[in-house]
N, C-alpha and C positions, 0 to 999 in steps of 0.2 A: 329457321332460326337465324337472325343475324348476327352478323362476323362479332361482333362486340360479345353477346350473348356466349356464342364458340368459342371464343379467346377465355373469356370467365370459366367457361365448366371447364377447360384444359387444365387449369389451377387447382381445378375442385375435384372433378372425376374419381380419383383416387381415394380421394377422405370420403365421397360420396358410397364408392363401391366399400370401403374397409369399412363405413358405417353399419351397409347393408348387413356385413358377412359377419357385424358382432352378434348380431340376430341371429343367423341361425345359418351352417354352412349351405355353400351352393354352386352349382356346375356354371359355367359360362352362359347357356343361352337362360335359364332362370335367373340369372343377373338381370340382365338384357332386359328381359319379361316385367321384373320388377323395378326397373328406372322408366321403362315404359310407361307404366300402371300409373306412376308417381309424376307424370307429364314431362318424363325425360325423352320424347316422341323420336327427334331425331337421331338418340344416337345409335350407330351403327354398331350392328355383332359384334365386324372385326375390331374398332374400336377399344370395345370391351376384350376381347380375346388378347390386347396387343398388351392391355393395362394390369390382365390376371400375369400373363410372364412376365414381365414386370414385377410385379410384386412378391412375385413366387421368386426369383432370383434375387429378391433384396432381403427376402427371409421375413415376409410379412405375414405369410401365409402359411398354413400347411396345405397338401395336398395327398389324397387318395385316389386314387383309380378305382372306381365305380364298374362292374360289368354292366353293362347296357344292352337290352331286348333288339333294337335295332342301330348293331354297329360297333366301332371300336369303343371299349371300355369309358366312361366321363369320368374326366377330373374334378371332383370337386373340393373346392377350395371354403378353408374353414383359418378364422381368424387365430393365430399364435400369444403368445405373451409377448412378443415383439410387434408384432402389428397393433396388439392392443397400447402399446404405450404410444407406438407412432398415431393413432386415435387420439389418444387423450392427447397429445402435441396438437395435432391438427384442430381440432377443438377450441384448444386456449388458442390459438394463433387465429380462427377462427373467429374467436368471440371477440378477442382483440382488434382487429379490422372494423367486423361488422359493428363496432361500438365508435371506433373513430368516423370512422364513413357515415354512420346517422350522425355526429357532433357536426362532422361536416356539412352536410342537407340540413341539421338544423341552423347551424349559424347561417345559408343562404337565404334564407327565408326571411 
């Protein structure tokens, strides 16, 4: 992934994961799994692990401790009514860029 590319998803990551999590709650490396899937190739575990406390600390989240067959208990994290509103922000803030920025590339052309 180029630095350009890396700089952009730093921006995003967070509305990206809080998108995932309106869908349906989910531990850490299931995150992971599923940005994967989605040709998020590069990004890394800790990454993601660094971005759930994070959110979990800003109250975007809730969280459960899950017992687990192999090992300490998963947290899994599931989207709040606080996180859902910071969703729909990120969205229109979102939509609002991604519509300047094509104005932009159109009028180059």
């Amino acid at each position: 992934m180029g630095k350009q590319m890396t700089e952009m998803l730093k921006g995003t990551l967070e509305g990206i994961v809080l998108a995932l999590l309106a869908g349906q709650s989910a531990y850490g490396y299931e995150i992971t799994a599923w940005l994967r899937d989605r040709g998020f190739s590069d990004i890394a575990e800790g990454t993601v692990y660094a971005l759930l406390v994070r959110i979990e600390q800003r109250g975007l989240v809730d969280v459960e401790k899950i017992p687990s067959e192999k090992g300490p208990p998963r947290k899994v994290y599931s989207l709040n009514a606080q996180g859902r509103d910071y969703l729909d922000e990120f969205w229109r803030t979102w939509g609002f860029l991604a519509e300047r920025l094509e104005q932009l590339n159109t009028e180059r052309k």
